[in-house]
C-alpha positions in Angstrom: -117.7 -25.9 221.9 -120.2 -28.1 219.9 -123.1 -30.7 220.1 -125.9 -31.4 218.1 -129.4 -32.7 217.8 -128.2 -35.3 215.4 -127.0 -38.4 216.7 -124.8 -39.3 213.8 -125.1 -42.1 211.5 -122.1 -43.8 212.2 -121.2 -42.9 215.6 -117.4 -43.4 215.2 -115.3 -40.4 215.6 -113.1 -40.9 212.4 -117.0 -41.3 210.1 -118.5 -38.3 212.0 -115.0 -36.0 211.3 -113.8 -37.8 207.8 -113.9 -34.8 205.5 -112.2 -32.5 208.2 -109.7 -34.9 209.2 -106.7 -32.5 207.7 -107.6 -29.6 209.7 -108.6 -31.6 212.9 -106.3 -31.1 215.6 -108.1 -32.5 218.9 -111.8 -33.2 220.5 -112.1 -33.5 224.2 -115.4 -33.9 226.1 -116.7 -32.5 229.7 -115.1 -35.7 231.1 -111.2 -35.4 229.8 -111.5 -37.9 226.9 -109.9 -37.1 223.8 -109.7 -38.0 220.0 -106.9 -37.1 217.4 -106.5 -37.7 213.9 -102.6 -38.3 214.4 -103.1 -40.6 217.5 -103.9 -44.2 218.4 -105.2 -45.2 221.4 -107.8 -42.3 222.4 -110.2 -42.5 224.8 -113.2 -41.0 223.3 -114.2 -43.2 220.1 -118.0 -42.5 219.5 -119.8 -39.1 219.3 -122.4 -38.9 222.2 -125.8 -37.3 221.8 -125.5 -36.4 225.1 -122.3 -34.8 225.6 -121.0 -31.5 224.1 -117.3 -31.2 222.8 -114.3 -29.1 222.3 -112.9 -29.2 219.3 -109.5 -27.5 218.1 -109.1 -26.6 214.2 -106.4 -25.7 212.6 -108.3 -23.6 210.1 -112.2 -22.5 209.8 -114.2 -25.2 208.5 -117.9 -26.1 208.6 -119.0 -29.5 210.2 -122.2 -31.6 208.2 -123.7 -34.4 211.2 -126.3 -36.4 208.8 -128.2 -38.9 211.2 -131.2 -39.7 213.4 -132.9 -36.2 215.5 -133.0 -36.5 218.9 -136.7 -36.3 220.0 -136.9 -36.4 223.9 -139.2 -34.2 225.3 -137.2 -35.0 228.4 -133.5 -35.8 229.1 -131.9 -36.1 232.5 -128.8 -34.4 233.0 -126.5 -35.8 236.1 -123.8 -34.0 237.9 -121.9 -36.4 239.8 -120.1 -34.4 241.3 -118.6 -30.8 241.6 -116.9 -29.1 238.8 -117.4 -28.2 235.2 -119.4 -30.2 232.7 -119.9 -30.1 228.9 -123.6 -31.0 228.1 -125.5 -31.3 224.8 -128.5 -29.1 224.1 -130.9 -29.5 221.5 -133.2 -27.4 219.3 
């Protein structure tokens, strides 16, 4: 499980995971949206700042976000409703 204080510069899944994209095999957020290399059509398309992320490898790599920092003092988290959530936390 991931996130990151860096809301990356571009936001697009494919930018944020290009030099890993061999040994990516799937990220899923807290809501059931996914992204695949190998796959058109996924729902999750954009990292979110706000959301944290599984993310299966075939192999151990090491992830580089370059981007803006996230500077909130204050963030609102919402639970909508019962059951598990994958949040962001920052620094």
């Amino acid at each position: 499980m991931i996130s990151s204080h860096l809301s990356p510069v571009p936001t697009g899944m494919p930018e944020v995971w290009e030099n890993l994209i061999s040994d990516l095999v799937l990220i899923k957020d807290g809501m059931g949206n996914f992204w695949m290399p190998s796959t058109t059509g996924a729902s999750l398309t954009n990292w979110n700042v706000l959301n944290g992320y599984q993310v299966y490898m075939s192999t151990g790599c090491t992830l580089t976000i370059a981007g803006t920092l996230v500077e909130s003092a204050t963030t609102t988290i919402t639970f909508p409703s019962a059951g598990w959530y994958l949040i962001s936390t920052y620094h």
